[in-house]
C-alpha positions as YAML, in Angstrom:
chain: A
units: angstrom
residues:
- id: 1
  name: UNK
  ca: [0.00, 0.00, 0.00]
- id: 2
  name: UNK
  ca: [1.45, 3.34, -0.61]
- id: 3
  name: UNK
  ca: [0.87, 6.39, 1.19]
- id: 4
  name: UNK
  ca: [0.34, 9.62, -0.39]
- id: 5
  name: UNK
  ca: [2.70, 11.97, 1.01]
- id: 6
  name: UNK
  ca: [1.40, 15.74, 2.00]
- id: 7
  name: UNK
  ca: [3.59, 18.47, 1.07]
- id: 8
  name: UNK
  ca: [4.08, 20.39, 4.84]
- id: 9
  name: UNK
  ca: [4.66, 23.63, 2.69]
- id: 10
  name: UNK
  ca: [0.91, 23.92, 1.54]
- id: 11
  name: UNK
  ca: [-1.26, 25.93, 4.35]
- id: 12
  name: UNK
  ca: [-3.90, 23.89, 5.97]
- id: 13
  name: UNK
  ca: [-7.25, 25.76, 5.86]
- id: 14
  name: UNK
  ca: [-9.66, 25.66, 9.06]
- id: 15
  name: UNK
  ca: [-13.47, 25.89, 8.54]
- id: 16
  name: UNK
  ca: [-14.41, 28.85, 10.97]
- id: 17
  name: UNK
  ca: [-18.10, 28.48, 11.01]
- id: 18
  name: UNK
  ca: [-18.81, 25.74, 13.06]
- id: 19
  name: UNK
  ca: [-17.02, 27.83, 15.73]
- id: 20
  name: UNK
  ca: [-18.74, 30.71, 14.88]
- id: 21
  name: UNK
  ca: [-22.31, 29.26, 15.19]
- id: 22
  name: UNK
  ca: [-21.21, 27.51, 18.92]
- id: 23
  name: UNK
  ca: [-20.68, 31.61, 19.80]
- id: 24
  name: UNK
  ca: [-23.29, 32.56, 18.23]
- id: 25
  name: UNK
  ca: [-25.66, 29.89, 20.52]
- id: 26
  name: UNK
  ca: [-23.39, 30.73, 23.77]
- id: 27
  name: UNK
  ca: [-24.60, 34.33, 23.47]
- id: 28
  name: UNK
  ca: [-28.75, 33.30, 22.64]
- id: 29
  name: UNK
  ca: [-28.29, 31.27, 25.95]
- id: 30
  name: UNK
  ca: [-26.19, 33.66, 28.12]
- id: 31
  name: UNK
  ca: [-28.75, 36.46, 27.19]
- id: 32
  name: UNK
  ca: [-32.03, 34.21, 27.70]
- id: 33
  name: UNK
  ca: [-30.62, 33.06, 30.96]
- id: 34
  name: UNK
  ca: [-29.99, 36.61, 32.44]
- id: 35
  name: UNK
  ca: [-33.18, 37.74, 31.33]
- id: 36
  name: UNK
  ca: [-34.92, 35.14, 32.99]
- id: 37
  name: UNK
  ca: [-32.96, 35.97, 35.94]
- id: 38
  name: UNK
  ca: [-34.75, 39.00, 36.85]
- id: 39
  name: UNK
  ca: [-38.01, 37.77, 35.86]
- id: 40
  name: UNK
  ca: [-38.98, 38.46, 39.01]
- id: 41
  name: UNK
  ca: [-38.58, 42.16, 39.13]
- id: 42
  name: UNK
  ca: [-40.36, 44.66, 37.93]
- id: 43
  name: UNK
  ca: [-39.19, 48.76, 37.17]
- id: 44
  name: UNK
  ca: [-40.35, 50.33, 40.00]
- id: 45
  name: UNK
  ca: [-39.57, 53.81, 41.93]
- id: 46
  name: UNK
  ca: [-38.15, 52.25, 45.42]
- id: 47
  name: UNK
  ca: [-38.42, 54.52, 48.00]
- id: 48
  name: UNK
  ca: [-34.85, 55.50, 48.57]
- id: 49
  name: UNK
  ca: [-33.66, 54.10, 52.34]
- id: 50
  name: UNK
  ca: [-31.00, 56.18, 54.73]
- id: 51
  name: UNK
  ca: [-29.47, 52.61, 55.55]
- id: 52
  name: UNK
  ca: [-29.61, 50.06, 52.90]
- id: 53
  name: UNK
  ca: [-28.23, 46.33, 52.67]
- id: 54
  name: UNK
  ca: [-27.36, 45.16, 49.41]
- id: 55
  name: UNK
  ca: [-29.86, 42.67, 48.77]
- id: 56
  name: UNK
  ca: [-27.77, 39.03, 47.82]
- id: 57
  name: UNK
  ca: [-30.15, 36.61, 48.22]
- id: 58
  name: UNK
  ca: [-29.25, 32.74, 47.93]
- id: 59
  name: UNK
  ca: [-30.37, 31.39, 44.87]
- id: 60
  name: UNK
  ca: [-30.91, 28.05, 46.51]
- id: 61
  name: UNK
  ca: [-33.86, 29.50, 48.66]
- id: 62
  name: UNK
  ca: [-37.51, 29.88, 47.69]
- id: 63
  name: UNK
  ca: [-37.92, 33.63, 48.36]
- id: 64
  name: UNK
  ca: [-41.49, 34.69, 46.71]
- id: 65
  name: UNK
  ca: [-41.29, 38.61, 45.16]
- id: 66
  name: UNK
  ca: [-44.14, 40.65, 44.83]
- id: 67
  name: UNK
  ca: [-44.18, 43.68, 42.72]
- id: 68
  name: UNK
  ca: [-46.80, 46.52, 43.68]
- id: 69
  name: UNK
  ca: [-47.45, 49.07, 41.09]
- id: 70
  name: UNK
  ca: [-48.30, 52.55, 41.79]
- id: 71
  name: UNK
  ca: [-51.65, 52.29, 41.12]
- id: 72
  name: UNK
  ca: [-52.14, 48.94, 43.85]
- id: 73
  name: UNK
  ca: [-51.70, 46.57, 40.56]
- id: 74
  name: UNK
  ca: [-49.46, 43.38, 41.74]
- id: 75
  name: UNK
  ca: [-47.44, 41.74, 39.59]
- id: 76
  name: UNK
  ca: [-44.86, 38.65, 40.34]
- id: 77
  name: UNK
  ca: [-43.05, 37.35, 37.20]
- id: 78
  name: UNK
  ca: [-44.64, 39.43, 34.06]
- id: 79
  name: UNK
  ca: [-47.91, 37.80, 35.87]
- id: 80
  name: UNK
  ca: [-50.26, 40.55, 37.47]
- id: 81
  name: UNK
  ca: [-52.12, 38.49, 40.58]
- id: 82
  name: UNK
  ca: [-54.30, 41.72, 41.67]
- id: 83
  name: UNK
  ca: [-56.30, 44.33, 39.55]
- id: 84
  name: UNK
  ca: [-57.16, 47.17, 42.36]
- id: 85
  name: UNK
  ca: [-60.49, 47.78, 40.29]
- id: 86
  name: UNK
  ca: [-61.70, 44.27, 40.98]
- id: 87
  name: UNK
  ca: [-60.42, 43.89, 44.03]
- id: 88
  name: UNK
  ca: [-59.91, 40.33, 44.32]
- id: 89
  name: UNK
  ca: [-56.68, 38.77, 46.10]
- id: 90
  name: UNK
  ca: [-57.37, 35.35, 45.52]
- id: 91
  name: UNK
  ca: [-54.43, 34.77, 42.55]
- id: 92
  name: UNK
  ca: [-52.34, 36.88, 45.73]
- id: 93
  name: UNK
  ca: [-53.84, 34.44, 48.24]
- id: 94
  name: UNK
  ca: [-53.14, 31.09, 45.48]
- id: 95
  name: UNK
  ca: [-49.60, 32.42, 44.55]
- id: 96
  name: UNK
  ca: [-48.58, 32.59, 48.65]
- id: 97
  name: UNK
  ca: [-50.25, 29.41, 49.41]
- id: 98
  name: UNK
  ca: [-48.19, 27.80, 46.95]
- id: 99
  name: UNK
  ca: [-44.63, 29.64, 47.65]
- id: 100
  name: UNK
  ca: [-45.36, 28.87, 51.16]
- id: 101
  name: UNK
  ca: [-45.39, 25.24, 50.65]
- id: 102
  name: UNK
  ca: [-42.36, 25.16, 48.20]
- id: 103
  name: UNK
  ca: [-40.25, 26.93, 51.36]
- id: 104
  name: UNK
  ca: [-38.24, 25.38, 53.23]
- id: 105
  name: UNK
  ca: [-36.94, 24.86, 56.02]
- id: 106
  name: UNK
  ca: [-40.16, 25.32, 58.29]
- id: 107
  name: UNK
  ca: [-39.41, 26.66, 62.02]
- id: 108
  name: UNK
  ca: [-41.76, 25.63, 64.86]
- id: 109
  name: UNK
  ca: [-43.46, 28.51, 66.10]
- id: 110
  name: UNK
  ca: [-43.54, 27.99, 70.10]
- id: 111
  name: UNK
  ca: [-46.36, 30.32, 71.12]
- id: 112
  name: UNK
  ca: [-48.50, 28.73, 68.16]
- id: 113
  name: UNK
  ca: [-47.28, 25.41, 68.28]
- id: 114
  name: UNK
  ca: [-47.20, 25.23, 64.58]
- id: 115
  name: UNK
  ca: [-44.50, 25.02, 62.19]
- id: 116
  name: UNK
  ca: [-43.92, 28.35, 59.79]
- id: 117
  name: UNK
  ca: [-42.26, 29.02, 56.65]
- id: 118
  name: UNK
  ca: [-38.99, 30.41, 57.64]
- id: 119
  name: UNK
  ca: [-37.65, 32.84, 54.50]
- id: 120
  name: UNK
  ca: [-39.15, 36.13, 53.59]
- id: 121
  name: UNK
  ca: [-41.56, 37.69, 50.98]
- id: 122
  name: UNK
  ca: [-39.89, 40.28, 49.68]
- id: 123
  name: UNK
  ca: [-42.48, 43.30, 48.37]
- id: 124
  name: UNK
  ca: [-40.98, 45.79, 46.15]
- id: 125
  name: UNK
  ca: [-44.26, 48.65, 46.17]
- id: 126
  name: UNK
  ca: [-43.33, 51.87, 43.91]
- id: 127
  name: UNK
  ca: [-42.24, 54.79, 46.50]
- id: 128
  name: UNK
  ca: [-45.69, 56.33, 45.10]
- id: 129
  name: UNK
  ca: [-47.75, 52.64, 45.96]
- id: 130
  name: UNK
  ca: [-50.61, 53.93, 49.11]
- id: 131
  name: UNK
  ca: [-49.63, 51.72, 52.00]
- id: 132
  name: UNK
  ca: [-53.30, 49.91, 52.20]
- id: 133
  name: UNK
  ca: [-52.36, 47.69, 49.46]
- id: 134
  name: UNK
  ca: [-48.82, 46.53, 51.35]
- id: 135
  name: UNK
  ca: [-51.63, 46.06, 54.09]
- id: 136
  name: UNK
  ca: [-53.72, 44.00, 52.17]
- id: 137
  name: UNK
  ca: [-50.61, 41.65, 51.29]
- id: 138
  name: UNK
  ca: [-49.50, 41.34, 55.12]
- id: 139
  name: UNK
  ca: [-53.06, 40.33, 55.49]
- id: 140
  name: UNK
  ca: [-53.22, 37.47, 53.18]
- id: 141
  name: UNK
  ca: [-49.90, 36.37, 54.67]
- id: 142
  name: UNK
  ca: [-51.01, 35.74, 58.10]
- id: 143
  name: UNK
  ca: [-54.02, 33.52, 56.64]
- id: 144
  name: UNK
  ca: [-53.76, 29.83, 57.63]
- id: 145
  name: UNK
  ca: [-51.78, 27.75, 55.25]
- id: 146
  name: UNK
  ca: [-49.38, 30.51, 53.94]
- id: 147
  name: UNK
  ca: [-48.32, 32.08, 57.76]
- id: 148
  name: UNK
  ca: [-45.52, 33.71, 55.99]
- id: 149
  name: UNK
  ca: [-44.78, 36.16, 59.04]
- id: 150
  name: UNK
  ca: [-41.09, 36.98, 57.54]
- id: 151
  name: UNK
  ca: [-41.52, 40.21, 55.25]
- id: 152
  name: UNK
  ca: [-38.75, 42.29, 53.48]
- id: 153
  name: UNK
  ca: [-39.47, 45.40, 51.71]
- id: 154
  name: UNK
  ca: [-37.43, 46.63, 48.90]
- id: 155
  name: UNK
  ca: [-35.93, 50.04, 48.66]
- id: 156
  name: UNK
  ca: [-33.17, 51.73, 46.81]
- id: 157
  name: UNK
  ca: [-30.05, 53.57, 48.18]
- id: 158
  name: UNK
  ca: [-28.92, 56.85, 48.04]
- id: 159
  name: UNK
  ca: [-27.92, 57.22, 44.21]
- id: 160
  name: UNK
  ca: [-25.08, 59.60, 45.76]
- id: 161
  name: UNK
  ca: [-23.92, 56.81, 48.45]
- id: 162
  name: UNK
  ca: [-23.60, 54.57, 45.76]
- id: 163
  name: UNK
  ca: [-21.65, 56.42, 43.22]
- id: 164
  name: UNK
  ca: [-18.98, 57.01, 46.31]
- id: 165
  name: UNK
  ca: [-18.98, 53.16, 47.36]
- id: 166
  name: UNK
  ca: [-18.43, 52.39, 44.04]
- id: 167
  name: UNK
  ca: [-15.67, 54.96, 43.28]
- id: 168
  name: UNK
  ca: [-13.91, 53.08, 46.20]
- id: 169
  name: UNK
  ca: [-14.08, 50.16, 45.07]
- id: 170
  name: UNK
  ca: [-12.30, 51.13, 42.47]
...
């Protein structure tokens, strides 16, 4: 059998596009991913807080967000749960019951010998949201079956306080 020898002085040519459509994909899925990331959060006016703490929660904990809308509309990923002009919390009430039950771990209460969901709800409300419908969520959490009695609410820091931490950072 003879082997054809290769002359080493020709170039070898390399087909670029499979390479280029593995990028291409990489990017689709990088960008899909950190859009669905912040699913959860809607662009709101937070009220701007005199001591903030970054917010880093751990993405291995079930922590339910509700957004409130100026106008008492609540929304939780792109889904709105509340209409004020209806005035109906039961999608509120359904969406609770069932983040309640995906939290975990549960803490026995001792004064009422039952065992509650231990993370938060975090609310983000518009700094312009009336207070009666961050009321109206607080109520629906104490109903039996969610008993979610951990609440955070979202707020922004001091744009000024910000540009200074971040100017020593660097």
């Amino acid at each position: 059998m003879k082997l054809m020898k290769t002359n080493s002085d020709q170039p070898i040519e390399m087909d670029m596009t499979p390479m280029i459509d593995v990028v291409f994909q990489l990017i689709i899925f990088f960008v899909l991913i950190t859009d669905m990331s912040q699913s959860d959060l809607e662009e709101l006016k937070l009220p701007i807080a005199k001591n903030a703490v970054q917010d880093k929660p751990d993405p291995k904990v079930v922590r339910p967000v509700l957004n409130v809308l100026p106008d008492g509309t609540m929304i939780t990923k792109r889904r709105e749960l509340y209409d004020p002009e209806n005035d109906d919390m039961i999608e509120v009430e359904r969406y609770l019951v069932d983040q309640a039950n995906r939290m975990k771990p549960w803490k026995m209460d001792p004064d009422l010998g039952v065992a509650l969901p231990d993370n938060p709800l975090l609310i983000r409300a518009d700094k312009n949201t009336e207070f009666k419908y961050i009321q109206k969520i607080m109520e629906v959490c104490g109903k039996k079956g969610i008993q979610i009695w951990k609440l955070q609410l979202a707020a922004s820091e001091d744009p000024a306080k910000v540009a200074a931490r971040e100017a020593a950072e660097e």
